[in-house]
Steps between C-alpha positions, in 0.01 A plus 500: 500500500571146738378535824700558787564154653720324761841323406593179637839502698753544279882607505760652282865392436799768636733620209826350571397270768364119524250667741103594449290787690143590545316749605262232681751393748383402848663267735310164366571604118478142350749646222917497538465914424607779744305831581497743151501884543499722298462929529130484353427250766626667750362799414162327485521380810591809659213702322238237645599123612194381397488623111900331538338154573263534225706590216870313638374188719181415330635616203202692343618699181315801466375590148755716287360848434601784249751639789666191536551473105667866421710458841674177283466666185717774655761315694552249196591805259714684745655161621578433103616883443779452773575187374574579122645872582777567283722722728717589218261668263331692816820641591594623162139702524542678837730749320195589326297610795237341727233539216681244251551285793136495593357455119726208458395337839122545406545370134580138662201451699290256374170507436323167596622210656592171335285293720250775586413653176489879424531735835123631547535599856705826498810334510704747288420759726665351768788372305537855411515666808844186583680614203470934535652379884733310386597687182583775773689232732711403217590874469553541801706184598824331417411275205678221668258438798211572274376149438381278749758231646201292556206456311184358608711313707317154680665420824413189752648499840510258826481587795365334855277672736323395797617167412330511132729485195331743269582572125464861453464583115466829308598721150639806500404704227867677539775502662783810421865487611646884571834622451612343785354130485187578685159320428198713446196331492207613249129424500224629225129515570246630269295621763445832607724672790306619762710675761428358855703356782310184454615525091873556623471203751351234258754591241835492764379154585448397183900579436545363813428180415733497230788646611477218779453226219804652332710457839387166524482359161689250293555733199810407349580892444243671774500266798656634800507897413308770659337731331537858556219695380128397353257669271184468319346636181117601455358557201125544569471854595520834264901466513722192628531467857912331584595518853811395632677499802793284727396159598304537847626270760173525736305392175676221440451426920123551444480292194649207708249513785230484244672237310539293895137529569399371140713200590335491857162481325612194295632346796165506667303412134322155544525452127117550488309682244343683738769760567429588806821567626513776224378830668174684381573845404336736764136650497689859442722391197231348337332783404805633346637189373353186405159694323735716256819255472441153576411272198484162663210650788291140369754298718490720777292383861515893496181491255315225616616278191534146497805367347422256180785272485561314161 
């Protein structure tokens, strides 16, 4: 396994655009490139500033682990199985009941990955507990809306805020269109539900992000829609875990304050590896956070560590 190390400034092109962005951004960034966010980064910032600086401005990659591979084991299968549904052929089974429905959804899931290898993490398990949902969706549902619209779906926006041009970038695993033209927005996690306010928060701002990058974005077919509803699929628990629910305005409100004092903080970053403009998590939180859930703690003033630049 390569150690953990610190990435030179660096900056990626914009789909459709002459432009570059970076995660690195401060106002002295030597390079032509505009501020990059994205929902992971946000979300790390907003879990603890500090762990955001590590992995997104010093760029420190933290090592892959077995959770990481069967989370893209699972979204590359489903992300295929959408893509190469044939719509006809299901629709000719439903008149044979929810059971021939289900065997025929379970007999095209894969069993290894072409890049991966052979699935050795439990992934059929979870890719199980998708199809006897959606087996039951497709019963349930008009056959038209079944597919997704959209599917995982990159987007790249541009907006200005506090004086900062920033290039907000994301995919959607789904996107659905109802009956009457209305997005729904669709996340999967192969994590397990746990049912908490702070669970129900994380996950609304999650979807908040995007359904603000979809209102904002230059997607030829997305751009400039809102998005009615959101949901999210989890498949680590005894059964699958969707919830679903109308697009929450005060979310999206919430996500943008958080998103205006990540900006703030690059405002004030002296482009210094230091990252001290990057908040410590508090004395409280660490207890409950950075021991069990923080892999990049060896960057962290936090833990006494000295940074080892290369």
């Amino acid at each position: 396994m390569d150690l953990m190390k610190i990435r030179p400034p660096r900056t990626v092109p914009i789909p459709d655009s002459d432009k570059e962005s970076s995660y690195q951004w401060h106002p002295g960034f030597h390079l032509d490139a505009m501020m990059r966010v994205s929902k992971s980064s946000l979300g790390a910032s907003d879990f603890c500033m500090q762990q955001y600086f590590i992995k997104y401005v010093l760029g420190v990659k933290e090592p892959s682990n077995d959770a990481m591979t069967r989370g893209s084991n699972v979204h590359d299968a489903i992300d295929d199985w959408y893509a190469n549904f044939d719509l006809d052929h299901a629709i000719k089974l439903k008149s044979k009941g929810y059971h021939a429905v289900l065997d025929w959804f379970l007999s095209l899931m894969p069993e290894s990955n072409p890049e991966r290898g052979n699935f050795e993490l439990g992934e059929q398990e979870h890719l199980r507990k998708i199809m006897v949902v959606e087996a039951r969706r497709f019963m349930d549902s008009d056959s038209k809306y079944f597919l997704p619209v959209g599917n995982e779906v990159p987007l790249n926006a541009i907006i200005q805020i506090k004086g900062v041009t920033v290039h907000l970038n994301g995919i959607v695993d789904r996107l659905f269109e109802d009956s009457e033209g209305n997005l729904h927005i669709h996340e999967l996690k192969t994590g397990k539900w746990k049912e908490s306010k702070f669970k129900w928060e994380g996950m609304r701002e999650e979807m908040a992000f995007y359904a603000y990058l979809i209102k904002h974005c230059n997607h030829e077919e997305f751009g400039g829609r809102d998005a009615l509803f959101w949901g999210w699929d989890y498949t680590g628990g005894d059964d699958l875990f969707r919830g679903r629910e109308p697009v929450r305005v005060q979310e999206i409100q919430s996500m943008l304050k958080k998103l205006d004092e990540l900006i703030s903080t690059h405002i004030q970053y002296d482009g210094l590896q230091h990252g001290r403009q990057f908040d410590l998590i508090d004395p409280y939180r660490q207890k409950t956070v950075c021991e069990p859930w923080c892999k990049v703690k060896g960057f962290c003033p936090r833990f006494g560590e000295v940074m080892k630049f290369e």
